[in-house]
N, C-alpha and C positions, 0 to 999 in steps of 0.2 A: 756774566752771571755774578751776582753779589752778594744775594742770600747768602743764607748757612745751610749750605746742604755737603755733604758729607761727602767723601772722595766716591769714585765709581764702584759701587759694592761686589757687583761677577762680572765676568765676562775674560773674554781673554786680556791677558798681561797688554801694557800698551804702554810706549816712551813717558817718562813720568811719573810710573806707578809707582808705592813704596811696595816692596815682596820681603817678606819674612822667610827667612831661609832656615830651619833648623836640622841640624846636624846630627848624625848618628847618635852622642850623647844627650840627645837632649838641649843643646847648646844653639841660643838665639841668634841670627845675626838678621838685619831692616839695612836695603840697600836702599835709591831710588832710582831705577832704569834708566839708563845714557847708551845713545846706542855706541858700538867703540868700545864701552869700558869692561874692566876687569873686576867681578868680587876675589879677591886673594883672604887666603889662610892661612895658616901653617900647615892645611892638612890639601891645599892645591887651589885652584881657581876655576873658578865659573863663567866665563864670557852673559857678559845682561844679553847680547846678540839670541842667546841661546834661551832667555828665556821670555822673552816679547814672542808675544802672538799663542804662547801657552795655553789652557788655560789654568782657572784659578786652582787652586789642588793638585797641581801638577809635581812628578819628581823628578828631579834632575842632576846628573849624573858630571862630577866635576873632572879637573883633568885628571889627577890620580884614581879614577875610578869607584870614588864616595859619593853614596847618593843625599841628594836634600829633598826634603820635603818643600815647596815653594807653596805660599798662601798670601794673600792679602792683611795685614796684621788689624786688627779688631782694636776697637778708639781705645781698648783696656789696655792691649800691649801699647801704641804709642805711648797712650801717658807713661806709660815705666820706666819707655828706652828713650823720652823727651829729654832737652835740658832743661834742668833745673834751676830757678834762683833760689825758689825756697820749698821749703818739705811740699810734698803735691797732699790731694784729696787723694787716697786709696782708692781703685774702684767699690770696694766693697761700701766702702762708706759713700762715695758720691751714687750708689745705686739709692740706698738709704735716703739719702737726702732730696732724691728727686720724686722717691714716693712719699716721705711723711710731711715735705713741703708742698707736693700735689703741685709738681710741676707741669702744666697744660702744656698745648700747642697755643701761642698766641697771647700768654701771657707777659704781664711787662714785669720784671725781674731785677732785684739789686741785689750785688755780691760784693761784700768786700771780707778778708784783700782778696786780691784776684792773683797772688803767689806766682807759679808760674803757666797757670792757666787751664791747670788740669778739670779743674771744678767747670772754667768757664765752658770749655769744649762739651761736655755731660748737659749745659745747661743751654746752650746754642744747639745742641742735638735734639733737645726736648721741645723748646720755643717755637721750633721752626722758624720759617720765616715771617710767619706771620706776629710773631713777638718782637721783644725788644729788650736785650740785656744789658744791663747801666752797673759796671764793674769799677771799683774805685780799689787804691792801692797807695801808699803814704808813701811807696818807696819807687822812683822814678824805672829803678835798673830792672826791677822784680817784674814791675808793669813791660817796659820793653822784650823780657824778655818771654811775657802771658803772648806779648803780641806778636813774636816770633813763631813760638808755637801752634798757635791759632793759625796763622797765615800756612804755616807749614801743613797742618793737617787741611785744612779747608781750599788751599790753594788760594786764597784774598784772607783779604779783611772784609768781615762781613758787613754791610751797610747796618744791620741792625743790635751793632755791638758799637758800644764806647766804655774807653777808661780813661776815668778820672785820676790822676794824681794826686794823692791830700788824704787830711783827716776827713774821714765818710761824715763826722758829724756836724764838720762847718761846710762841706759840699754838695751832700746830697740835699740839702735847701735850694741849691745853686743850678741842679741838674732836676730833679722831678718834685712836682706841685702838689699842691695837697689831697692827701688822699686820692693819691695816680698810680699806687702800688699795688700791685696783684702779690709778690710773692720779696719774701727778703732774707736770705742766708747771709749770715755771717762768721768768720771764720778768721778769729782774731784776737790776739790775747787780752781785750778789754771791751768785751761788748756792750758792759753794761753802758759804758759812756757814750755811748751812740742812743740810747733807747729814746731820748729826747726829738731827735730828729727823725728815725726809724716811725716810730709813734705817727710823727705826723703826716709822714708821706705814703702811710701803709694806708689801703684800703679796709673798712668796715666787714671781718668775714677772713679777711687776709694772713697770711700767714707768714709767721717769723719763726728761723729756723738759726738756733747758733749750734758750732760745731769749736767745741772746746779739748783742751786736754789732757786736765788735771780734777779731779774731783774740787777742789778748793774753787778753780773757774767754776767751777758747775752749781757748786752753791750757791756763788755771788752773784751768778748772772741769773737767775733761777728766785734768788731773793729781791733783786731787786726789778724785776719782771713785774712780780707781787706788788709790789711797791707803787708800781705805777696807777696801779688801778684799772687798766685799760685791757686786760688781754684775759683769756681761759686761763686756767690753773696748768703748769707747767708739765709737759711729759717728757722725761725722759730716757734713757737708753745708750746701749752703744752694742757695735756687732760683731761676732766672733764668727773666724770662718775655717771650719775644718776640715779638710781632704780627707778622700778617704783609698787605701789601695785596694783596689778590685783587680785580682787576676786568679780566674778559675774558683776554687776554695777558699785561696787568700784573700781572704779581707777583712781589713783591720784598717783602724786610724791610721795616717801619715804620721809619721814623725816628726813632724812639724809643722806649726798652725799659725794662721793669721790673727792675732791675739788683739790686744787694745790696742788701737790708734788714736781713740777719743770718742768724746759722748755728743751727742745730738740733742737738742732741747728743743721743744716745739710746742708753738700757744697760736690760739687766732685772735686777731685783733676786737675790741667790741666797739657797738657803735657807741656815737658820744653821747657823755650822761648815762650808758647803763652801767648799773652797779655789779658785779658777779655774785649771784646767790653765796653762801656761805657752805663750805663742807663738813660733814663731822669727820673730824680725825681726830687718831689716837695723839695721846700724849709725846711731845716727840722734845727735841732741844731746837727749838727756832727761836731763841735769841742769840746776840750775840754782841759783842764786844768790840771799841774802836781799834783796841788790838787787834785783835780779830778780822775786821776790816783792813788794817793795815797789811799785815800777812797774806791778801789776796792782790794785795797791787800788783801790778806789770812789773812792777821794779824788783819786787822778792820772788814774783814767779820765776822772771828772767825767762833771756826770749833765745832760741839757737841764731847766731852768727854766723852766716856764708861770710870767707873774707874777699878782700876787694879784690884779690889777683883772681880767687877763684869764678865770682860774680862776673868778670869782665870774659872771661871765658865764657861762659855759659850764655850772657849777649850776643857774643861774637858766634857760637854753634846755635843759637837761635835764628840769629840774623841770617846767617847763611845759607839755613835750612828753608828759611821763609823766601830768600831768592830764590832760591830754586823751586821751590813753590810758584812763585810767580809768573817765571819764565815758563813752565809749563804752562801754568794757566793761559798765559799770552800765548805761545806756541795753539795749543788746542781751538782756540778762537780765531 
């Protein structure tokens, strides 16, 4: 099996599985079933013997006599407890992004960067197999380690998933033909310098989705969208997600919320030669200055840094993870 289909959703625990174990407090731990092996704590050990053949929602009781909760963890906990090379897509935000980009089953898909693959996972879930996702990344390690991840979660590499390494705007010429795009998220502290190539390999109807961080992105990619002449008038947004406690009478906001992570921008592409009617809008400040332009470069934005020892780490807990993915997979077949 090669698709992108998603690990085994119920049924009883089986060699391979990942189980989500959480603990009296509240406290995570993601094993993956070997038969033999030990989870250890500080608070005692679980034999995986003990918990294959389960099934899912099962609780189980370690040698100290502490019960866990055992569950299959949902694609939203993986991305959390995944390795990283670089900041992931939030679920909250990758929920966002696959409805205001109007991700289909069977559509053909460009994502760049593809970070550490959390975006890609949401968007290989969505495609099915009957799509095709074309994920590009300028940084060789970031990419290695989307593809760690992916293989970890999916158990392969999906046949209808590639990453490109490079600038998206001198390669996506190199990968899809003109006007062969159904859908385009990007997710990158310079989107605007892609829209040349973006433009041309997006479909008539199609849609482009940037996913920025700073208001300052938000304007520049947003003005010069404009610019182009080619696309809807820009919408944007970003989502706030807040908990709430419920128990009995008690209820009230959490104490703490899932606040900004970044804004979403979203236009459809039009076809060639049509003009976009004109809007009435109020008086606002839409000019601006080559200062002003200067002050939005990648250079002044400034990008977070993973460092190389930490990076090589995170390959290395990727790659491993994905062996083992493998080997089940192989085993299973």
């Amino acid at each position: 099996m090669t698709e992108a289909s998603a690990p085994q959703p119920s049924g009883p625990f089986t060699v391979g599985d990942r189980v989500q174990l959480t603990g009296p407090k509240g406290r995570l731990h993601t094993i993956t079933l070997e038969p033999g092996k030990v989870f250890h704590s500080h608070k005692g050990g679980i034999a995986h013997d003990d918990l294959i053949g389960l099934p899912d929602g099962s609780v189980v009781v370690n040698q100290a006599g502490i019960e866990y909760l055992a569950l299959r963890p949902l694609l939203a906990d993986f991305v959390m407890s995944m390795p990283r090379g670089a900041a992931i897509v939030y679920p909250k935000d990758a929920a966002q992004i696959l409805a205001q980009a109007d991700i289909f089953p069977g559509a053909t898909v460009v994502e760049a960067g593809v970070g550490s693959g959390a975006l890609s996972l949401w968007l290989l879930r969505a495609i099915g197999s009957g799509g095709r996702l074309m994920s590009f990344e300028r940084r060789e390690e970031f990419a290695d380690v989307a593809r760690g991840n992916v293989q970890t979660y999916f158990g392969h590499v999906p046949e209808n998933w590639s990453v490109t390494a490079g600038d998206l705007a001198h390669t996506l010429p190199e990968v899809a033909g003109e006007a062969s795009v159904d859908r385009v998220v990007l997710d990158m502290l310079a989107p605007w310098e892609t829209l040349d190539a973006v433009s041309t390999a997006l479909k008539p109807g199609g849609v482009l989705l940037c996913y920025v961080a700073t208001a300052t992105q938000l304007s520049r990619v947003a003005e010069a969208i404009r610019a182009t002449g080619g696309y809807t008038n820009p919408a944007s947004s970003e989502t706030m997600v807040r908990g709430w406690h419920v128990e009995g009478l008690a209820v009230r906001p959490d104490h703490r919320m899932v606040a900004h992570t970044g804004f979403l921008i979203t236009v459809r592409r039009l076809a060639p030669g049509v003009v976009l009617p004109d809007l009435k809008r109020r008086a606002s400040k839409s000019d601006f200055s080559d200062e002003d332009v200067e002050a939005w470069t990648p250079g002044a934005l400034g990008e977070r840094v993973v460092s190389d020892k930490a990076l090589r780490k995170r390959v290395r807990e990727a790659g491993t993870a994905a062996e083992l993915a493998q080997r089940r997979g192989s085993d299973d077949g």
